[in-house]
C-alpha positions as CSV (number, residue, x, y, z in Angstrom):
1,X,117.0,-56.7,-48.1
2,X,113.2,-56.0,-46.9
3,X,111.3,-53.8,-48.7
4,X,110.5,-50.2,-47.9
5,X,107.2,-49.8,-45.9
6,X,105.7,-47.6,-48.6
7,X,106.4,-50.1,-51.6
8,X,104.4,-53.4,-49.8
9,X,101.0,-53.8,-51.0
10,X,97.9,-53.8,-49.8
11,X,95.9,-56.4,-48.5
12,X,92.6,-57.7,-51.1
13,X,89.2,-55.8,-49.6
14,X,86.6,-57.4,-48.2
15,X,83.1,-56.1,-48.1
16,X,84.0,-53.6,-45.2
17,X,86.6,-52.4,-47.0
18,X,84.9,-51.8,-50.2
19,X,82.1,-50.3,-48.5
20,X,84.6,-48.1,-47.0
21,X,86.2,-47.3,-49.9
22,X,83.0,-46.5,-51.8
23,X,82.3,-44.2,-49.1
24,X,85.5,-42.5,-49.5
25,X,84.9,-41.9,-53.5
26,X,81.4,-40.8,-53.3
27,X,82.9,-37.8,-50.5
28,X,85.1,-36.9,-53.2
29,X,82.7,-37.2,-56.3
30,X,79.3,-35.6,-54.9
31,X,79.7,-32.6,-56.2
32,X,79.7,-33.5,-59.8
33,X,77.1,-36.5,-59.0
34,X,74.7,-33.0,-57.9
35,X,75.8,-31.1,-61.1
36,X,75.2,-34.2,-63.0
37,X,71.8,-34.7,-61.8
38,X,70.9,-30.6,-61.5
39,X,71.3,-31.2,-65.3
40,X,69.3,-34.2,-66.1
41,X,66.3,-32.3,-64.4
42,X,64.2,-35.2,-63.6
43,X,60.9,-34.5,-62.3
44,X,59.7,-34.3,-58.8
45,X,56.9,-36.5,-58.3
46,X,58.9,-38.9,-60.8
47,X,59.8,-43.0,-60.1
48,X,63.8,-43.6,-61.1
49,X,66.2,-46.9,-61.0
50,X,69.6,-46.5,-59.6
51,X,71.0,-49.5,-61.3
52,X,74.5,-50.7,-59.8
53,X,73.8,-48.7,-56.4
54,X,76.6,-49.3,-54.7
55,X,76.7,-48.1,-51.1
56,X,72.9,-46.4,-52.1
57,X,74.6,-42.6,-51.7
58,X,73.6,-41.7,-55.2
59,X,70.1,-43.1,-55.0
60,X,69.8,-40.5,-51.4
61,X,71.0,-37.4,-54.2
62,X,68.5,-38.5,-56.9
63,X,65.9,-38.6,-54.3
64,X,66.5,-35.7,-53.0
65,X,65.6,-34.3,-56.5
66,X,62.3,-35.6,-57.2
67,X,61.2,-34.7,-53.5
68,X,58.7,-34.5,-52.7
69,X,56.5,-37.3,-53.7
70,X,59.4,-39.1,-55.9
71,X,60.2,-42.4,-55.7
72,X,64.0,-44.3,-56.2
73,X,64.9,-47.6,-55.8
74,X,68.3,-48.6,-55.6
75,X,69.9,-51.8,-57.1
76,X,73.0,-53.8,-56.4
77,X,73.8,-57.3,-56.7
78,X,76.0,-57.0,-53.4
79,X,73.9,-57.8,-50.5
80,X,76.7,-56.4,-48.3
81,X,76.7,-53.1,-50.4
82,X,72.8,-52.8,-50.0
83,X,73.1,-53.3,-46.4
84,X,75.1,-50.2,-45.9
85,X,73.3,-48.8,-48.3
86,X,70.0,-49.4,-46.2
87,X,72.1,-48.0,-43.4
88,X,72.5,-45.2,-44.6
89,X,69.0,-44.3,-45.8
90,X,67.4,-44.7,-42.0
91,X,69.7,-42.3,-40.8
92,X,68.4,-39.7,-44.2
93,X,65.6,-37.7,-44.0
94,X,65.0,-39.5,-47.1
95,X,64.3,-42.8,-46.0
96,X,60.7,-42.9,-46.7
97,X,61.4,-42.3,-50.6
98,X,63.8,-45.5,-51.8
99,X,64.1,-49.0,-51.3
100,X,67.0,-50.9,-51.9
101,X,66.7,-54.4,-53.6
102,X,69.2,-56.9,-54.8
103,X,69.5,-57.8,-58.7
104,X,71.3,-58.5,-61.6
105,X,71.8,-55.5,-64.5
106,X,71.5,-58.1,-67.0
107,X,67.7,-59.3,-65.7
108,X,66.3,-56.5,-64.2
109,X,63.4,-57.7,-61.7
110,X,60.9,-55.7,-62.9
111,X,58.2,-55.0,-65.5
112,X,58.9,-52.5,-68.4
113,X,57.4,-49.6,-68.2
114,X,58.4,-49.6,-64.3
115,X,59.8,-46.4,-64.3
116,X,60.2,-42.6,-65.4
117,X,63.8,-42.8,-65.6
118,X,66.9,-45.0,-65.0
119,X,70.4,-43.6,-63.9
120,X,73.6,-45.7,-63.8
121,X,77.0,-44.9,-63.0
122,X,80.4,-46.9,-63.4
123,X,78.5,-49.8,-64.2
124,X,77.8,-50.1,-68.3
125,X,80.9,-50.8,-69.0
126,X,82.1,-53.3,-66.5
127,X,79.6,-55.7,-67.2
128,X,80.7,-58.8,-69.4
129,X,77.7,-58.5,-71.8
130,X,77.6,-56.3,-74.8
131,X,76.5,-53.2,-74.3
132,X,73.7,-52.6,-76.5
133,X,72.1,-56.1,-75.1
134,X,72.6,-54.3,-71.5
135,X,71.4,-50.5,-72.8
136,X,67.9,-52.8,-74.3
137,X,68.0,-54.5,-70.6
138,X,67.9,-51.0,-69.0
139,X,65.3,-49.3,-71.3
140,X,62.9,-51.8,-71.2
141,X,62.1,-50.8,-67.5
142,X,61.8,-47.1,-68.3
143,X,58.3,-45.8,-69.8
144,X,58.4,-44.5,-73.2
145,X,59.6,-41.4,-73.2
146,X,61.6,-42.2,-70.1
147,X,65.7,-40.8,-69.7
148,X,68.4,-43.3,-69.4
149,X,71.6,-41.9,-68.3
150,X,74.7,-43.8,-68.2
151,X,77.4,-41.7,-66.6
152,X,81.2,-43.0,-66.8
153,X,84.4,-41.9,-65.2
154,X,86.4,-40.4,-68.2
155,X,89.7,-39.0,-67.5
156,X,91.6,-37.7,-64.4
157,X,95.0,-35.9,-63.8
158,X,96.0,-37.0,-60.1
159,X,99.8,-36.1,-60.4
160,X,101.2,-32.4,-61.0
161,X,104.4,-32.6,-62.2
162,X,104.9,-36.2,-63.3
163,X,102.6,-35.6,-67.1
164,X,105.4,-38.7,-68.2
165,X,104.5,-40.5,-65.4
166,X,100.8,-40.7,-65.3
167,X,100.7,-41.1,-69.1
168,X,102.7,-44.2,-69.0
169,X,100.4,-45.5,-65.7
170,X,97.1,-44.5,-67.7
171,X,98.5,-47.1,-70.5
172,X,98.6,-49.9,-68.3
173,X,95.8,-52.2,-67.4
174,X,94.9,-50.9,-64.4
175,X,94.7,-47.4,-66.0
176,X,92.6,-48.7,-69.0
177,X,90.1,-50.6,-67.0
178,X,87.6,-51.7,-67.8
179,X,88.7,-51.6,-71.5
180,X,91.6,-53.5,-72.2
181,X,94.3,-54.2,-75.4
182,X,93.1,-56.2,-77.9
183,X,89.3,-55.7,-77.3
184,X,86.9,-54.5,-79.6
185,X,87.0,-50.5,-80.0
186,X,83.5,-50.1,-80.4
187,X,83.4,-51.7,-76.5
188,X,85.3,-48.6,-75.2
189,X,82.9,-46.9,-72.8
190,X,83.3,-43.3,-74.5
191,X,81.5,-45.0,-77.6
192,X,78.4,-45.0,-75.0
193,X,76.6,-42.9,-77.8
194,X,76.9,-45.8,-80.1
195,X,75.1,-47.8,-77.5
196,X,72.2,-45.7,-76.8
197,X,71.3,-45.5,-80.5
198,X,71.9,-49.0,-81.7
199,X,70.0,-49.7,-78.6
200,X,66.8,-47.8,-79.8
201,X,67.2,-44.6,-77.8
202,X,66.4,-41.2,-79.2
203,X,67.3,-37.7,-78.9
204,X,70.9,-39.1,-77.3
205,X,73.4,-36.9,-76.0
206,X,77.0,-36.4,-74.0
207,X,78.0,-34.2,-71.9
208,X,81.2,-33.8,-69.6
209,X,81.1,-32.9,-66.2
210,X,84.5,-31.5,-64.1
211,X,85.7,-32.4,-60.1
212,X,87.9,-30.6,-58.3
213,X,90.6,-30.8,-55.6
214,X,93.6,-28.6,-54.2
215,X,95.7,-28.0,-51.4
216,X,95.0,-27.4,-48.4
217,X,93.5,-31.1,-48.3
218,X,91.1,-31.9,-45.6
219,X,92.4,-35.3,-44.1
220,X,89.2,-37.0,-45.7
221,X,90.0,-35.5,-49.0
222,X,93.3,-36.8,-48.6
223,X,92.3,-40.0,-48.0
224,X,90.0,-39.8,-50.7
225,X,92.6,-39.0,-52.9
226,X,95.0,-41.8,-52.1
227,X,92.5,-44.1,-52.5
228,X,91.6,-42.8,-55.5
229,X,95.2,-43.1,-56.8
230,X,95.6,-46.1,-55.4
231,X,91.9,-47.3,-57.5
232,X,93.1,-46.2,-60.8
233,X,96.7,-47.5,-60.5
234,X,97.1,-49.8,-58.0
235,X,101.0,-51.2,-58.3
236,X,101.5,-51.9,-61.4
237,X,104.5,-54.1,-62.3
238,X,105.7,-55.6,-65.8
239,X,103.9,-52.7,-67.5
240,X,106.4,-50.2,-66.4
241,X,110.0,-50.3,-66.6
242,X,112.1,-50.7,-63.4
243,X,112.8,-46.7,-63.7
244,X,108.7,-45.9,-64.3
245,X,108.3,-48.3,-61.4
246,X,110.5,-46.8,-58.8
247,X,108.9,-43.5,-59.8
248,X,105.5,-44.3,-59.0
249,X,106.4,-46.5,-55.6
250,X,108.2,-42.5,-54.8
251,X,105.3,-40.6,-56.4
252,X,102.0,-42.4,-55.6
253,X,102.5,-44.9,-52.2
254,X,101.2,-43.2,-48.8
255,X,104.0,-43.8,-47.2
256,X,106.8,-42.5,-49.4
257,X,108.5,-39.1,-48.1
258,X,107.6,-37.4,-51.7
259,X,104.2,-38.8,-52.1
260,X,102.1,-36.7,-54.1
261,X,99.9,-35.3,-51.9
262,X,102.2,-33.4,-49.8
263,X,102.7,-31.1,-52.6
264,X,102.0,-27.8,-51.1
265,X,100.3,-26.4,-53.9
266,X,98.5,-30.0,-55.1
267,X,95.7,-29.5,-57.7
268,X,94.0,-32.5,-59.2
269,X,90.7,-32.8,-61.4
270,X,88.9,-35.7,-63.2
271,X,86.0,-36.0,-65.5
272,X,82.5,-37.8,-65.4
273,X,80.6,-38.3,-69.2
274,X,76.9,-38.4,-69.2
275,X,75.4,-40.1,-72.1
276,X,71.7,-40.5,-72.2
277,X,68.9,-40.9,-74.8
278,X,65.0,-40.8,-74.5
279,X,63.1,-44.4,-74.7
280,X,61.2,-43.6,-77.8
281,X,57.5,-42.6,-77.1
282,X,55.9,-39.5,-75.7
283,X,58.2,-36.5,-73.6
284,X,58.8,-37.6,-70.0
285,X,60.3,-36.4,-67.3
């Protein structure tokens, strides 16, 4: 017997997709991205790094906020990424104030010192090298006295009604990721403090940021949401038991009659943590 439509996965993305995808996140996450950086204050005039740029729409915000006369280059290691990315950027009216260059987190391309401030997102923690080696990486670039801000997705609560449900998804793989059983606790990104001060850093602190969504969904928020779902969860399979799995194929899959988002009253919310610590030296920006 063939499957139901809304149980059959999805095909692997290629670099369109992701792009796409990217796109679709960064809709649904600006406005904590503009809280985030309303609250890190750099200075207009300043030079920043957006390390692990992505689809470059964060390094357009951060510019925005040191205009005019600011500076921010955006880096990726995905030429395809950076493409779009460049894209993008001719089509800003901030074109004239970043650059977008390819390069590795791990061997930053430039000289230290290079900049006022470095801001990263979603990227720390994925990287297989430990993360006080990568936080001493990302200082040395910035100026003494320079920020570095490592901001992390933290929590989320995608599914009203289904608490059981989503606490059992958030305990598989998928849902720990990038962390994962067995591995070192002091590797777990919300230990990101840890890092900044056995990296060096000074005057570290965290701070937690909230996004929002709720019926009536525009269709882009909707599709913003599914892919979301579909990031953190994917279809999971000997993780759950044959009842959990049904559940979430009925609760979370597009294409299912009950799917989530055709609650009438849906609310969602998730979190973003800041962490971020002053390279030791003089104030800065």
């Amino acid at each position: 017997m063939e499957e139901p439509e809304y149980t059959k996965a999805s095909p692997a993305h290629d670099a369109g997709t992701m792009a796409h995808l990217l796109a679709l996140s960064d809709s649904l996450r600006e406005p904590v991205m503009r809280a985030i950086v309303r609250a890190l204050a750099f200075s207009p005039g300043s030079r920043g790094l957006d390390a692990g740029c992505g689809i470059g729409s964060h390094t357009l915000l951060l510019a925005e906020a040191v205009a005019p006369g600011g500076h921010v280059i955006g880096l990726d290691r995905s030429p395809a990424l950076l493409a779009r990315a460049g894209e993008t950027a001719r089509r800003s009216s901030m074109s004239g104030q970043v650059l977008f260059q390819e390069g590795d987190l791990t061997q930053l391309p430039f000289p230290d010192g290079s900049f006022d401030w470095l801001w990263s997102v979603d990227c720390a923690s994925f990287i297989p090298v430990p993360p006080v080696t990568l936080l001493g990486e990302l200082s040395r670039v910035v100026k003494p006295g320079g920020t570095v801000a490592i901001i992390v997705w933290s929590s989320q609560q995608l599914l009203p009604g289904y608490p059981i449900l989503e606490a059992r998804l958030n305990a598989t793989s998928l849902g720990i990721a990038p962390f994962f059983p067995g591995q070192n606790p002091e590797r777990h990104f919300m230990r990101a403090l840890e890092w900044l001060r056995e990296a060096g850093l000074q005057e570290t602190t965290a701070r937690t940021f909230v996004g929002e969504a709720h019926a009536p969904l525009t269709d882009e928020l909707r599709e913003s949401l599914a892919s979301l779902i579909d990031m953190r969860w994917g279809q999971p399979q000997a993780e759950l038991t044959p009842e959990d799995r049904a559940e979430f194929e009925r609760v979370c899959l597009p294409n299912s009659p009950a799917f989530i988002l055709n609650v009438p009253g849906y609310y969602a919310f998730f979190t973003y943590s800041l962490f971020r610590g002053r390279v030791p030296g003089r104030a800065g920006p």
